[in-house]
N, C-alpha and C positions, 0 to 999 in steps of 0.2 A: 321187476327188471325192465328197462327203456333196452328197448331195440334200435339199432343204428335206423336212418332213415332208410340207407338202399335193404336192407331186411326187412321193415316193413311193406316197402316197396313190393318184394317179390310175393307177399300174399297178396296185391290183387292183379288178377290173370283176367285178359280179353283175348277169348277164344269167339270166332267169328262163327263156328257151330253152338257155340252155347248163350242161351239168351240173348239171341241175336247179336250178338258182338258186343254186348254194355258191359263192363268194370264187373268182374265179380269176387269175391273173397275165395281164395285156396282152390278154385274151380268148382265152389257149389255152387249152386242155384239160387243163390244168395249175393245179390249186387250192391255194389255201393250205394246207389241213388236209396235201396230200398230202407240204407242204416241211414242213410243222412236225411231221408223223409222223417224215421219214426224221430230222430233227435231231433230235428228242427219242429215237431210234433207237439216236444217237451217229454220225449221217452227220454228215461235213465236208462244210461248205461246197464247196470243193474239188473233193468228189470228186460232190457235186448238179450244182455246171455243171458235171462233166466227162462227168456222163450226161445229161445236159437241156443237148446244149450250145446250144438256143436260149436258154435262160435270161441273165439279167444279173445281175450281181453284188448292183447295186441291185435286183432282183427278189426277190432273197432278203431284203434289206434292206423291200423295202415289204411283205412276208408278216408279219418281227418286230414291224413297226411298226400293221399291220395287229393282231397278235395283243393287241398289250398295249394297243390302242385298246379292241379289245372285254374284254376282261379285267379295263376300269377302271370298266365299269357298274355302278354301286349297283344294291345290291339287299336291297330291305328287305322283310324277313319280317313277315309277320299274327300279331296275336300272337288 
């Protein structure tokens, strides 16, 4: 099942007490940067929930979705 975008959305939480304020999944201890390291790594999906098996499939799904939100900010240079 695909989850609407703002759904995935609300699984990653930035609480400024936890993990010092970075992106995290569902308020674990478990941050975006940490799943988009192991993937850009060359970890599968797969073998992420098979070591984070609290993780959700759609977890890994609202980190991508999370990533390319922030990745679409303009950004205009001073000349």
């Amino acid at each position: 099942m695909v989850l609407p975008m703002s759904d995935l959305l609300q699984r990653i939480t930035i609480d400024p007490n936890q993990m010092h304020g970075r992106p995290c999944i569902r308020s674990l201890r478990v941050t975006a940067a940490d799943i988009l390291g192991l993937m850009s790594a060359g970890q599968s999906r797969e073998k992420i929930l098979e070591e984070y098996p609290y993780l959700e499939d759609a977890d890994i799904d609202a980190v991508l979705a999370f990533a390319a939100r922030q990745a679409d900010h303009p950004v205009i240079a001073a000349e």
